[in-house]
LOBA-427408 format. One record per residue (C-alpha): z, y, x. Coordinates in nm, 3 decimals. Layout:
<sites>
@up:Z; north:Y; east:X
...
</sites>
This chain:
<sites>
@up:4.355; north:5.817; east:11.274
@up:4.086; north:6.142; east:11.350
@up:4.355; north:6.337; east:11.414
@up:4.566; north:6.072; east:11.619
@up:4.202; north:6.095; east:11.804
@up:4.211; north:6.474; east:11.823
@up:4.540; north:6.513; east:11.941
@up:4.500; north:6.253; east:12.278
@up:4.146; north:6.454; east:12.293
@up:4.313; north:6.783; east:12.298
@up:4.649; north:6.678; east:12.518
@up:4.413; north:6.540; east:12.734
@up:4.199; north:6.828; east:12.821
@up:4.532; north:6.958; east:12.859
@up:4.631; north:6.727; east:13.144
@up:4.257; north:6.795; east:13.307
@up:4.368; north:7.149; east:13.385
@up:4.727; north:7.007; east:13.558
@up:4.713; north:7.006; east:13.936
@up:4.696; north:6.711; east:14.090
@up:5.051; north:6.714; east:14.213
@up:5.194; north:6.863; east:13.904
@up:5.059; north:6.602; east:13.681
@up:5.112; north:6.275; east:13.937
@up:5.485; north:6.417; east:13.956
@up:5.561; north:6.422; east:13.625
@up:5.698; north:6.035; east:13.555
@up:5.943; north:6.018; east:13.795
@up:5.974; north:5.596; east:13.905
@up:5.720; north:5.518; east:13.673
@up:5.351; north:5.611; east:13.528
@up:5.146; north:5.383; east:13.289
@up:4.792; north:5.547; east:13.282
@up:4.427; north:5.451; east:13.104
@up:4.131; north:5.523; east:13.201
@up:3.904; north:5.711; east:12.919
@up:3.577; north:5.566; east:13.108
@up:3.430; north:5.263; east:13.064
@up:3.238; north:5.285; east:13.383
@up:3.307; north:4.959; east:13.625
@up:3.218; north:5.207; east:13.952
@up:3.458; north:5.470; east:13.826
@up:3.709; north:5.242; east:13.740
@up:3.698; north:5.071; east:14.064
@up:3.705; north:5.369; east:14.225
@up:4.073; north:5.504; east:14.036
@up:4.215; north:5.176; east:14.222
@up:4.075; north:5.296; east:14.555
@up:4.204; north:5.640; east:14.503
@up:4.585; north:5.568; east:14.392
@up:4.624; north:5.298; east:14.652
@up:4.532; north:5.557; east:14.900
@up:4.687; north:5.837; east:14.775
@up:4.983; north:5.765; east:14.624
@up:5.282; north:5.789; east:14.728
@up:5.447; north:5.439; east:14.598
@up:5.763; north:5.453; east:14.761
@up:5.869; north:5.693; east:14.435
@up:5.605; north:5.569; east:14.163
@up:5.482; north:5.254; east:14.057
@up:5.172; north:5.228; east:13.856
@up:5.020; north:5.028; east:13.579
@up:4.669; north:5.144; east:13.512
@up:4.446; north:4.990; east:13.200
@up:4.119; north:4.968; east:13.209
@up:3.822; north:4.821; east:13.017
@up:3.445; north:4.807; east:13.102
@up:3.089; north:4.812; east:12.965
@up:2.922; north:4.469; east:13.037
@up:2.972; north:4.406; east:13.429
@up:2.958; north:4.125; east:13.654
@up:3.280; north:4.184; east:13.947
@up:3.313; north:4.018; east:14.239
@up:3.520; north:3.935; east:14.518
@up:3.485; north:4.189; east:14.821
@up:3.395; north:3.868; east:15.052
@up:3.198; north:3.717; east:14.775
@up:2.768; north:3.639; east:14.743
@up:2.656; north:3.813; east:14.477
@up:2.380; north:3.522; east:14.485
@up:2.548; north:3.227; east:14.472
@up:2.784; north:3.395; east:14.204
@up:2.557; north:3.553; east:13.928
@up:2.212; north:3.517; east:13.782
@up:2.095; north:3.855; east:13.905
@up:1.753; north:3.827; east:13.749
@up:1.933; north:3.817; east:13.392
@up:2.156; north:4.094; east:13.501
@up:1.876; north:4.325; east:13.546
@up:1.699; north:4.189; east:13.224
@up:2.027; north:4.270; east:13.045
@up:2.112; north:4.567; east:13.214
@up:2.424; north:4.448; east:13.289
@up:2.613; north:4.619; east:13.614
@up:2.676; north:4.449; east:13.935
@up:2.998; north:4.512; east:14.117
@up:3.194; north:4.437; east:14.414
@up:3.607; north:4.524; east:14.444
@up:3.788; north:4.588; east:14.717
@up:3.989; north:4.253; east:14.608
@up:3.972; north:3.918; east:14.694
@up:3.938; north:3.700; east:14.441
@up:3.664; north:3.530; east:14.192
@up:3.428; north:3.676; east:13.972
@up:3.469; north:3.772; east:13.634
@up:3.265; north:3.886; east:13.379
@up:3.392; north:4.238; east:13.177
@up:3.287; north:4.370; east:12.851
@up:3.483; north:4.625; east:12.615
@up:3.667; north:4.268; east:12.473
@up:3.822; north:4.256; east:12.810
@up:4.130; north:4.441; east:12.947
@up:4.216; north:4.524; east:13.324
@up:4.531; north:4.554; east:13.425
@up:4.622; north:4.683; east:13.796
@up:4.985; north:4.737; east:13.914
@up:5.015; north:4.925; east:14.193
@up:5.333; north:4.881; east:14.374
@up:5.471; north:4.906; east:14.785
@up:5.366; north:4.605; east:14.956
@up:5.753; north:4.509; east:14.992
@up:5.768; north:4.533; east:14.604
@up:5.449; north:4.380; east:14.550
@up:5.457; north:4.062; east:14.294
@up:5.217; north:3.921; east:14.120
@up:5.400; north:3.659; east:13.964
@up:5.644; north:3.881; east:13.805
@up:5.340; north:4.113; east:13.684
@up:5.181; north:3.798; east:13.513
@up:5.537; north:3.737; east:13.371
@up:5.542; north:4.028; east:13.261
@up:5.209; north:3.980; east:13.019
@up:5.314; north:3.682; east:12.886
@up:5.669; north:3.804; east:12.794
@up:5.449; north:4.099; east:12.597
@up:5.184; north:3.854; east:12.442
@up:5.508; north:3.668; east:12.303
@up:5.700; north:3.954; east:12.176
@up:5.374; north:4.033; east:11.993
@up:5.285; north:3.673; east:11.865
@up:5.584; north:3.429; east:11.937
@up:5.330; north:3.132; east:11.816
@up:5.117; north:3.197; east:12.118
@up:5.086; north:2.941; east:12.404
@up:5.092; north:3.084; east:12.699
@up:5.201; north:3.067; east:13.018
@up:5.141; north:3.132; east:13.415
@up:5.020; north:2.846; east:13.629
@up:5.124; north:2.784; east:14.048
@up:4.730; north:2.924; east:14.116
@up:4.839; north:3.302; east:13.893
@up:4.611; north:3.216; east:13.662
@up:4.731; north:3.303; east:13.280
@up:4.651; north:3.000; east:13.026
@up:4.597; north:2.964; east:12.626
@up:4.711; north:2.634; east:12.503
@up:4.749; north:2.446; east:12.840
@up:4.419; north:2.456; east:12.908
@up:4.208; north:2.781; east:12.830
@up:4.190; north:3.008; east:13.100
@up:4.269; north:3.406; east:12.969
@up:4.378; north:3.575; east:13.266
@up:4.270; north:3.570; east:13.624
@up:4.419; north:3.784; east:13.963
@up:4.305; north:3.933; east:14.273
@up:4.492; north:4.175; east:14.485
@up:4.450; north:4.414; east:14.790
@up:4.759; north:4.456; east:15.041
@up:4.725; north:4.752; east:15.262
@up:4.947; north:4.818; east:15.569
@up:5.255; north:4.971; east:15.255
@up:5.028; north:4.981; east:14.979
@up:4.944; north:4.716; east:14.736
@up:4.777; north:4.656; east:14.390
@up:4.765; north:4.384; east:14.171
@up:4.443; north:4.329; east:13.937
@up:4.440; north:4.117; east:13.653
@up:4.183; north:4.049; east:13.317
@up:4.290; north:3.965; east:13.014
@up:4.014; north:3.780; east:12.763
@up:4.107; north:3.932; east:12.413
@up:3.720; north:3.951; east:12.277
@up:3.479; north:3.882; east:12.497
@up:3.070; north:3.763; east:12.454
@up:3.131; north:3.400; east:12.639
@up:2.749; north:3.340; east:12.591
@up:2.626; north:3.598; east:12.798
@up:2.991; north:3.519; east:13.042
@up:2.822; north:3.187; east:13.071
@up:2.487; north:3.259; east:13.099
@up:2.573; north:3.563; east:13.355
@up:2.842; north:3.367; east:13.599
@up:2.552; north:3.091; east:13.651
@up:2.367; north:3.097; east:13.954
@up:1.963; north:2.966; east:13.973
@up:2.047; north:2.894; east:14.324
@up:1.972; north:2.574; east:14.475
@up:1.981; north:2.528; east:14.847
@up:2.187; north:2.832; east:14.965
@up:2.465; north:2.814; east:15.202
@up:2.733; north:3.040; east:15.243
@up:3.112; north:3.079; east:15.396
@up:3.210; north:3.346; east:15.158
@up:3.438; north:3.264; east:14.880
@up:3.318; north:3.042; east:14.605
@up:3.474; north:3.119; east:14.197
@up:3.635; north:2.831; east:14.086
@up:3.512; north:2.737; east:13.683
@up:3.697; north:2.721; east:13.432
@up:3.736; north:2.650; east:13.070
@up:3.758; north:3.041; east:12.860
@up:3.901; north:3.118; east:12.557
@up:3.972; north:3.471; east:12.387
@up:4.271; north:3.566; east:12.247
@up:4.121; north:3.639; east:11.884
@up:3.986; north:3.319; east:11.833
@up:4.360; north:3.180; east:11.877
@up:4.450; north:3.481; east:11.633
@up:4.178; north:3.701; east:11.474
@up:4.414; north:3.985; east:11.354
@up:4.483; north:4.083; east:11.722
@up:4.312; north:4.425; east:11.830
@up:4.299; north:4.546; east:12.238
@up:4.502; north:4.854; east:12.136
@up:4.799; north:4.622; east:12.036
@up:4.777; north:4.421; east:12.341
@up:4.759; north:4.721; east:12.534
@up:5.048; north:4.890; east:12.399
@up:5.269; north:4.573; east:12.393
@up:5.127; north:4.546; east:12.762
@up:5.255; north:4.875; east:12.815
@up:5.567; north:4.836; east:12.605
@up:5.682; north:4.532; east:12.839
@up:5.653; north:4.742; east:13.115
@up:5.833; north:5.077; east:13.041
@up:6.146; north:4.836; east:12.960
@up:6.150; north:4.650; east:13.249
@up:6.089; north:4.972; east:13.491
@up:6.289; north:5.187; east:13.296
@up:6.081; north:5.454; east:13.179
@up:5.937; north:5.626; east:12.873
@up:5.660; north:5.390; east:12.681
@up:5.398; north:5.671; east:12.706
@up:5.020; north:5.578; east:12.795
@up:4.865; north:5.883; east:12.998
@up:4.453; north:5.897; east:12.946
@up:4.279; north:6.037; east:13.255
@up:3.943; north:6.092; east:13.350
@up:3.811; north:5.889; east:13.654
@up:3.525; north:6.171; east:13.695
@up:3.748; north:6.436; east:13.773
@up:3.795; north:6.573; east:14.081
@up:4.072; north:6.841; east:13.985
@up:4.323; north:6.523; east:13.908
@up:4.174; north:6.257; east:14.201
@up:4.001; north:6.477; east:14.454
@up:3.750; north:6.278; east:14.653
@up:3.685; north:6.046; east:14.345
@up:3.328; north:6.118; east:14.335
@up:3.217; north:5.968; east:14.680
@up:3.399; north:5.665; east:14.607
@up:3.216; north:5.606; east:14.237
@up:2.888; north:5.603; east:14.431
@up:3.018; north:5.385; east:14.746
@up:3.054; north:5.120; east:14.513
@up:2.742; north:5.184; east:14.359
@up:2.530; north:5.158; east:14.680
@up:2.349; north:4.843; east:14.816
@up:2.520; north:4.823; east:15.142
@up:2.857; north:4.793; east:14.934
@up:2.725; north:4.556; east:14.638
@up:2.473; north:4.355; east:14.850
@up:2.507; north:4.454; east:15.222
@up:2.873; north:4.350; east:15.286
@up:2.752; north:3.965; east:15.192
@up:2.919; north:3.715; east:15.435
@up:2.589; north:3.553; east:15.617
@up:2.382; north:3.298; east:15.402
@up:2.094; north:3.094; east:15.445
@up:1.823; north:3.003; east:15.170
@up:1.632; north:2.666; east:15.219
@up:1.359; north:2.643; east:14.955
@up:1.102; north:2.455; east:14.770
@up:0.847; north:2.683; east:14.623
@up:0.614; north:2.434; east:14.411
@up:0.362; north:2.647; east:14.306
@up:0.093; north:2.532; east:14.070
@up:-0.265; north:2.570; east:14.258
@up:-0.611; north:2.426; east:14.053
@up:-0.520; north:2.086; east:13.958
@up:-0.294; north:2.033; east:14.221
@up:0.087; north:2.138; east:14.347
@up:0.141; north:2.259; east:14.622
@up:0.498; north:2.218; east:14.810
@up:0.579; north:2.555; east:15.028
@up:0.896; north:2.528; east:15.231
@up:1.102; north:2.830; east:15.282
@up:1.375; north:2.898; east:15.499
@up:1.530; north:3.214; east:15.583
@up:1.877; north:3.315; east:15.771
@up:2.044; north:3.641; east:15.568
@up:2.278; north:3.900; east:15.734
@up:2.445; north:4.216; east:15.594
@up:2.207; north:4.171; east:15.272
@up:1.901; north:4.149; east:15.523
@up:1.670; north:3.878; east:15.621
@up:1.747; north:3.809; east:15.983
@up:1.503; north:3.489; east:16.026
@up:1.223; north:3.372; east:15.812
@up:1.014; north:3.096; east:15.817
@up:0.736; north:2.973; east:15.569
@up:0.572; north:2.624; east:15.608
@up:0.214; north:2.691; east:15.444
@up:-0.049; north:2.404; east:15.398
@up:-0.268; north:2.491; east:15.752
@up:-0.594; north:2.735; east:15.658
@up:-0.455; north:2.835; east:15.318
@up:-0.383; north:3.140; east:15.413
@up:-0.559; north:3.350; east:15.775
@up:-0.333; north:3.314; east:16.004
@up:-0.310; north:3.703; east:16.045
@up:-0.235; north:3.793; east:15.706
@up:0.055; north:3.537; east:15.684
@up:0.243; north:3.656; east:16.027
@up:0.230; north:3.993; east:15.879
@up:0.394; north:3.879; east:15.572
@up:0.675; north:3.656; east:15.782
@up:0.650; north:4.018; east:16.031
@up:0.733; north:4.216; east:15.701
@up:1.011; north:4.038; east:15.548
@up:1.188; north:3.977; east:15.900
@up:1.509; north:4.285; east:15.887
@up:1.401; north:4.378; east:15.519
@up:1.644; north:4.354; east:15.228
@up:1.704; north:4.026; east:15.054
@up:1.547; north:4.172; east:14.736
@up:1.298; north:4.191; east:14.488
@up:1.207; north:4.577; east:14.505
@up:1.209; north:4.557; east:14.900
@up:0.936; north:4.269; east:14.889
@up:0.789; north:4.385; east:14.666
@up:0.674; north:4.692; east:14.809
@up:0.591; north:4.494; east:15.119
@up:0.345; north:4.261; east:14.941
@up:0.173; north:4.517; east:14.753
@up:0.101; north:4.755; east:15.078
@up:-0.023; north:4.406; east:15.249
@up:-0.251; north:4.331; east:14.962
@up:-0.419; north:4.606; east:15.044
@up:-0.499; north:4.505; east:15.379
@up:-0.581; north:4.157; east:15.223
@up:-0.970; north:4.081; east:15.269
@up:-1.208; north:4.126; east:14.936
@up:-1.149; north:3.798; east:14.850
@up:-1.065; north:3.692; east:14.511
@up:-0.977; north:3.319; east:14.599
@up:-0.792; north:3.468; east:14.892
@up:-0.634; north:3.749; east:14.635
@up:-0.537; north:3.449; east:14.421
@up:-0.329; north:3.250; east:14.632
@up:-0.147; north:3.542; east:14.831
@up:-0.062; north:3.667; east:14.443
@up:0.083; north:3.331; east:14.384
@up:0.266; north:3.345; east:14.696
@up:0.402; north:3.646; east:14.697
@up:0.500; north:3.584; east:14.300
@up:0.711; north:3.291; east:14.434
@up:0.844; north:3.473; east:14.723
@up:1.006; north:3.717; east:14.484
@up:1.155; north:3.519; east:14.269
@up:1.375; north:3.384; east:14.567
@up:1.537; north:3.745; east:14.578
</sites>
């Protein structure tokens, strides 16, 4: 096995050094690659790069990929009304957006992506799915499973193992697919949960779904045998050799360009900036001396920034000054907590030496954040 390890280690440094055109030129109709990161950005990024690079009139492409723990969305998706964000950033768990449609999904290392890049003319995404099955059978006929009308890949009728998204350019197209082999469905649960309440939104909503991983159904499974069988299935049915190419999605000798399209994805204007337009209608009951006090909050977001904001405060709780320069501040900043954050502190300096007054714009401002 170490020197199974050392050998892909050494033939891949190998490929590193091929130029570009050399080494994409090399499989002829065919190339089955995997990615040796297990960085969601870079990842991503690979997609972007073969689907506008390539040249898949002569080459189709299956590329496998697996992640550190991620939370992917839909490109017209709310990152808000799809994930806890607070727990992401408690977990350190990474926040991405695709170039896909689709729903979100949750990724860990007990998850496999699959993308098959095709023409748009050959693009199929029920054949692809097929295709996964047929290898999941050849590798354990006892296995029940099988593709619904919605593309959707099911475990016993009713567990949900597989979902799809695509992207069709003007000739180009790509396929995406996960495939639940080993995943941690308590932090997938916890994760895909919104705190939400009383946001509205026309972008795409996930649809739930009962999850199950293929190991439960059989515990001697491993991702490498799915992923070869995966990869098996598909040299037969295109024809070519059954030979998994690694590659390195940092490396701008094999994808030139690669690097400014890792940290696209990694900006906010990509992850939180190309939100469709929301609105947030709030309660904020905030616990004041012996009493509660109800704070109504409304605000209109657009491109990830508040366009509108309104705050209904009980009259002479606050001077009037110091709240229009807090409704002032958070009018055309982001919708999030560093952003406000920043703004309250620098107007808490301006606040008056006050520590009743220092209380309550505290609890305010506490509140406030915890909207973002």
């Amino acid at each position: 096995m170490v020197l199974q390890s050392f050998k892909n280690c050494l033939w891949l440094s190998c490929v590193l050094r091929t130029p570009k055109a050399c080494f994409w030129s090399t499989a002829g109709g065919g190339l089955i690659i995997q990615s040796v990161s297990n960085d969601v950005y870079q990842n991503l990024a690979v997609e972007d790069w073969i689907h506008d690079h390539m040249d898949l009139e002569k080459q189709q492409i299956l590329f496998l990929w697996r992640n550190s723990p991620a939370v992917v969305i839909g490109r017209h998706q709310n990152p808000w009304q799809e994930c806890n964000l607070r727990l992401l950033r408690q977990k350190n768990i990474k926040l991405a957006r695709r170039r896909s449609g689709g729903g979100t999904v949750y990724h860990d290392l007990g998850n496999i992506n699959l993308t098959f890049f095709t023409t748009r003319k050959k693009y199929e995404r029920m054949g692809n799915l097929k295709l996964i099955v047929k290898a999941l059978k050849a590798l354990r006929p006892q296995l029940d499973v099988h593709v619904t009308d919605r593309y959707d890949i099911l475990l016993d009728r009713q567990y949900k193992i597989s979902g799809t998204a695509a992207k069709l350019g003007r000739t180009s197209a790509y396929h995406h697919c996960t495939l639940l082999c080993n995943a941690d469905k308590s932090v997938l649960s916890s994760v895909l949960k919104s705190p939400y309440k009383g946001l509205k939104s026309n972008a795409t909503p996930s649809v739930p779904a009962l999850v199950k991983n293929l190991f439960e159904e059989d515990a001697c499974l491993t991702s490498e045998m799915l992923l070869d069988a995966i990869a098996k299935e598909y040299a037969v049915q295109h024809q070519i050799d059954h030979h998994i190419t690694l590659i390195n999605p940092a490396d701008e000798t094999l994808l030139p360009g690669i690097s400014n399209k890792t940290k696209e994805l990694q900006t906010w204007e990509w992850l939180y900036g190309k939100t469709p337009n929301f609105s947030v209608s709030a309660s904020l009951n905030m616990a004041y001396k012996d009493s509660v006090l109800d704070i109504k909050v409304n605000m209109d977001v657009k491109h990830g920034r508040i366009e509108v904001c309104n705050i209904d405060l009980p009259e002479q709780w606050l001077p009037p000054e110091l709240y229009s320069e807090l409704v002032k501040g958070l009018t055309g900043s982001k919708f999030c907590p560093n952003e406000t954050t920043t703004l309250v502190t620098t107007l808490l300096r301006t606040c008056p030496q006050d520590d009743e007054l220092h209380h309550r714009w505290s609890l305010l401002c506490e509140n406030m954040m915890r909207l973002m």
